[in-house]
N, C-alpha and C positions, 0 to 999 in steps of 0.2 A: 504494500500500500504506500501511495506515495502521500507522507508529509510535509515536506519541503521541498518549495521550488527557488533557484535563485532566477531570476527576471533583467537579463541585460534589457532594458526598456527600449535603450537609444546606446547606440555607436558613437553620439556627438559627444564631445568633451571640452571642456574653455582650456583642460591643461593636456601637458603631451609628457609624463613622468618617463626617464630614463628606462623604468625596469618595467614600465606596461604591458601586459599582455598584448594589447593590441599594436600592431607595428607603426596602425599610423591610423587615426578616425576620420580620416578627411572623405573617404568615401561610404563612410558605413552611415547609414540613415534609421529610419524604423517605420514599424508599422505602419497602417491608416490606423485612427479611433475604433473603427467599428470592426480590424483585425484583431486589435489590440482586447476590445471587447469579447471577440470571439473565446481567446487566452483563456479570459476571465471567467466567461460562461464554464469552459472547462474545467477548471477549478473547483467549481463549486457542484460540477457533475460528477469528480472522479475525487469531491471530497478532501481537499486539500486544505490540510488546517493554516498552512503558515508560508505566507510568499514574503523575499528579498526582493524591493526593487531597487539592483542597482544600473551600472553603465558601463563606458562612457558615463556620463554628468545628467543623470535624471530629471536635474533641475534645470537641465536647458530646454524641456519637453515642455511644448508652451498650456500642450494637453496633460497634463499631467496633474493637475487638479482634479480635470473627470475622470482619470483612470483611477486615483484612490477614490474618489466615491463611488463608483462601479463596484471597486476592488472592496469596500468597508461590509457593504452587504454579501458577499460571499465568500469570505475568508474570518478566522477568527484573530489572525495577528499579522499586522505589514509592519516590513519592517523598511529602513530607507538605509541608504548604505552614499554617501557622498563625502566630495572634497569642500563642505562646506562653504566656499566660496562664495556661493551664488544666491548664500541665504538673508534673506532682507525682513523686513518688518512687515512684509505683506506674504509673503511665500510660509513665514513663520508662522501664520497665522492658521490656513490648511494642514502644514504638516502636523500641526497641534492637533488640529480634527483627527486627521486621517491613521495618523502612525501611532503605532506602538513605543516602537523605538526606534533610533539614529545612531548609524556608527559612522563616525568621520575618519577621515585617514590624514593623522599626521604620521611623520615623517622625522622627525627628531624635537626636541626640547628645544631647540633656537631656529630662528630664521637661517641663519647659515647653512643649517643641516638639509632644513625640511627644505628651502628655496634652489638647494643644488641639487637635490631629483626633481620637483617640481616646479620650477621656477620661477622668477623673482617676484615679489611679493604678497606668494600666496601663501606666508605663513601668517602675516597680518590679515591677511582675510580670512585665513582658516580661524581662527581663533577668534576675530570677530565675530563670526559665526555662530560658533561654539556658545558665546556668553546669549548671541541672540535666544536659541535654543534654549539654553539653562534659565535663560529669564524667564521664559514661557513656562518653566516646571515640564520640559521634555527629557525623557527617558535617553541622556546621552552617554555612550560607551567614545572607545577610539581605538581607532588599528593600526600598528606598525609593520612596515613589510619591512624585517631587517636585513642589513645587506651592508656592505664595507662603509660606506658614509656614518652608519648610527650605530655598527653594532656595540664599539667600544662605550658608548654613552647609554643605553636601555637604562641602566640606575636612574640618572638624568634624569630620563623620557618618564620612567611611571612617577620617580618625584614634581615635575612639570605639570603632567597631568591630573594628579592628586591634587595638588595645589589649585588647578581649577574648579576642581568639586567635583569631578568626574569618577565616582567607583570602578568602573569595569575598564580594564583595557585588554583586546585582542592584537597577538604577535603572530608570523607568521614569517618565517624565512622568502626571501628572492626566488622564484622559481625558475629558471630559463628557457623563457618561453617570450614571442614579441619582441620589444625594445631588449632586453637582456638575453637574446638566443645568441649562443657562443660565447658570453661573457665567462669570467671566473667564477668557479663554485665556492661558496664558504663550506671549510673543514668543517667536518663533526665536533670537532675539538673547539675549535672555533661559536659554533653556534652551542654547544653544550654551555660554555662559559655565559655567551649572553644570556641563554633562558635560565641557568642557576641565579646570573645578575638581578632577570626579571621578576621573577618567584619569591626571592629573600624580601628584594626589596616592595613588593607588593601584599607580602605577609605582615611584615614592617609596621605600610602605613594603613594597612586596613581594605586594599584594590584588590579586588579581584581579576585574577589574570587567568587567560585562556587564550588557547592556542590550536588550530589545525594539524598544527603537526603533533602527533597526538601520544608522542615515546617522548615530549617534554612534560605533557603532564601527567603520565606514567613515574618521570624520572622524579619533580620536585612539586607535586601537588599530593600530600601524604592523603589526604583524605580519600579525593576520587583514587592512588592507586588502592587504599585499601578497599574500595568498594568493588573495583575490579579484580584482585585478588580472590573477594570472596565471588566475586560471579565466575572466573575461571574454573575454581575448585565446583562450585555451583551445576554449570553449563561447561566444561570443557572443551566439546566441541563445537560451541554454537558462537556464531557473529557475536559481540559484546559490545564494538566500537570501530573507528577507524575510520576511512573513507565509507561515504554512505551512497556514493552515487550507483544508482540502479536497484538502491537496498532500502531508501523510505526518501532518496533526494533526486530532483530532475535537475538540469541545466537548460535553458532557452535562453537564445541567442536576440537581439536585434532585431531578425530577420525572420524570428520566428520557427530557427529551426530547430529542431530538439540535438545537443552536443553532448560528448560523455563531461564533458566535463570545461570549465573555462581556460583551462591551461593546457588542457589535452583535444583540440577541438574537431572530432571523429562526428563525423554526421552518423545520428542515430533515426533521426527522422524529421518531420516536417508538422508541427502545429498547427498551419495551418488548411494542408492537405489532410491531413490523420488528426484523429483522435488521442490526446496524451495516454488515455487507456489500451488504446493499440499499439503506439512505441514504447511504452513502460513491460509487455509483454511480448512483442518482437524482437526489439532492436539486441544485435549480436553484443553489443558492446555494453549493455548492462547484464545480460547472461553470462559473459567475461568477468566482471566485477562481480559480479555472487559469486563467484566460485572459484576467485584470484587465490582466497587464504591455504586454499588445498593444493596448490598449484606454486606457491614463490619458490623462489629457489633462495641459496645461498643462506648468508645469518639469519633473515627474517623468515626464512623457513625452518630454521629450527628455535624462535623466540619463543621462550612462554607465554607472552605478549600479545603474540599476533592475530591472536583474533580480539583483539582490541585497539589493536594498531595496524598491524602490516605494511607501515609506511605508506608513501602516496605513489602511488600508479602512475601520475603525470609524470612526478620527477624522476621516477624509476627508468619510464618510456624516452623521455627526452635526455637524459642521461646515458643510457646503455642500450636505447633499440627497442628493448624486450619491457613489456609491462609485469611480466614475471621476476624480474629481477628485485635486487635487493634497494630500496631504500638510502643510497648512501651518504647522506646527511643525517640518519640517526647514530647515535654514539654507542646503545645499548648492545651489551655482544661484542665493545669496541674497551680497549683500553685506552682511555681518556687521560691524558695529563694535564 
């Protein structure tokens, strides 16, 4: 059963970040209203409790007002996912109606940090933003894609963010996918060090920290690994966690087509030719992902972990070829110094 969708709305974006998935939004467009509508009708025909709408820059969708009120009566939670930028005193005003909750993506604890992926000036308006939001009394989180510019500052980053009145912030390694295909990998070693940095310091002050990549919160969130622990010894051999795509999450593109995944972008099908309930139970590439954990090879096929983790499949693919392969930005299995 599918729970979550995340919702690229629009390809359009006002910034063009270094490590973006996408190589370039200049030609990606979206829907019409009443495609977009169509989406939504589905949703609520195949039962979908909780859609992501992000982008590209959702807030450049000048429709995007009447897609969350569409969206309010057939779903039970939206969620908005933006570079805050674009957020004003009238725009604030809807996403109060409409949304649940808002995760922004900054980029480091200073302008220097955050405006050298992103570009000049948009950490003052990120943070502009940000206050606009919190003044409303809106449910704001924030997410870091870590990567050589911030990793050595994360401490920084959750103290900066804290400081705003922000509780939750999500982290999430560089992918090499888009703007960053062929770039440098960060070591295990390397990103072991920042998510320890992240975690301490988030225990600290009270923030709760969460992460995708999901052998960091295995490694330094003692709670969830105890909970999974006992679901291990519990369930054995059953799914616990990890990548969820084709296991309760969809991905839809822009354009409306169904992808495995936004960093892995395998046409699985077409939204608005097909029914989500017919690519959710065709498409080859989420039949693959149910039955990745029986199938890895290498460390993460002999993890105790692994069916609560198994690392991620994009990076694994874009990395080494093989979506069976191992993970190699987790540390676990890995002698860490």
């Amino acid at each position: 059963m599918i729970k979550l969708c995340q919702w690229d709305i629009t390809g359009s974006c006002n910034l063009n970040c270094i490590y973006c998935r996408e190589k370039s939004t200049s030609k990606l467009g979206h829907l019409t209203t009443a495609e977009m509508f169509g989406i939504v009708d589905q949703f609520a025909e195949t039962k979908i409790k909780s859609v992501t709408i992000s982008g590209g820059e959702p807030l450049t969708l000048k429709t995007l007002p009447q897609i969350f009120k569409y969206l309010r009566d057939r779903v039970d939670i939206i969620s908005l996912t933006t570079n805050a930028t674009l957020i004003s005193p009238n725009n604030v005003k809807y996403i109060k109606n409409y949304c649940d909750n808002v995760q922004v993506s900054i980029d480091g604890y200073c302008a220097d940090i955050h405006d050298s992926l992103r570009g000049t000036g948009s950490f003052d308006k990120t943070i502009r933003g940000i206050k606009l939001l919190l003044n409303n009394d809106i449910n704001v989180s924030t997410r870091l894609t870590i990567c050589d510019q911030n990793i050595k500052s994360v401490a920084k980053y959750i103290e900066f963010v804290h400081g705003l009145g922000i509780k939750s912030v999500h982290l999430r390694r560089v992918i090499p996918a888009g703007n960053f295909s062929g770039k440098n990998l960060i070591s295990c070693g390397s990103l072991y060090e920042a998510y320890k940095s992240a975690f301490t310091t988030g225990k600290k002050l009270g923030t709760k920290v969460g992460s995708i990549d999901y052998f960091s919160i295995i490694e330094f969130d003692e709670e969830k690994r105890n909970l999974i622990e006992k679901e291990i010894t519990r369930r054995p051999k059953q799914l616990i966690g990890g990548c969820s795509i084709g296991i309760d999450t969809i991905y839809i593109a822009q354009d409306g087509k169904v992808l495995f995944c936004p960093y892995l972008p395998i046409y699985c099908g077409d939204a608005i030719k097909e029914h989500l309930s017919e690519i959710w139970e065709k498409a080859e590439m989420f039949k693959i992902n149910r039955s990745l954990r029986w199938n890895l090879k290498g460390k993460c096929s002999v993890c105790r972990f692994k069916m609560a983790c198994g690392g991620c499949p994009a990076h694994a693919f874009l990395t080494t070829g093989d979506i069976t392969e191992s993970d190699g930005g987790c540390w676990i299995n890995e002698t860490v110094q």
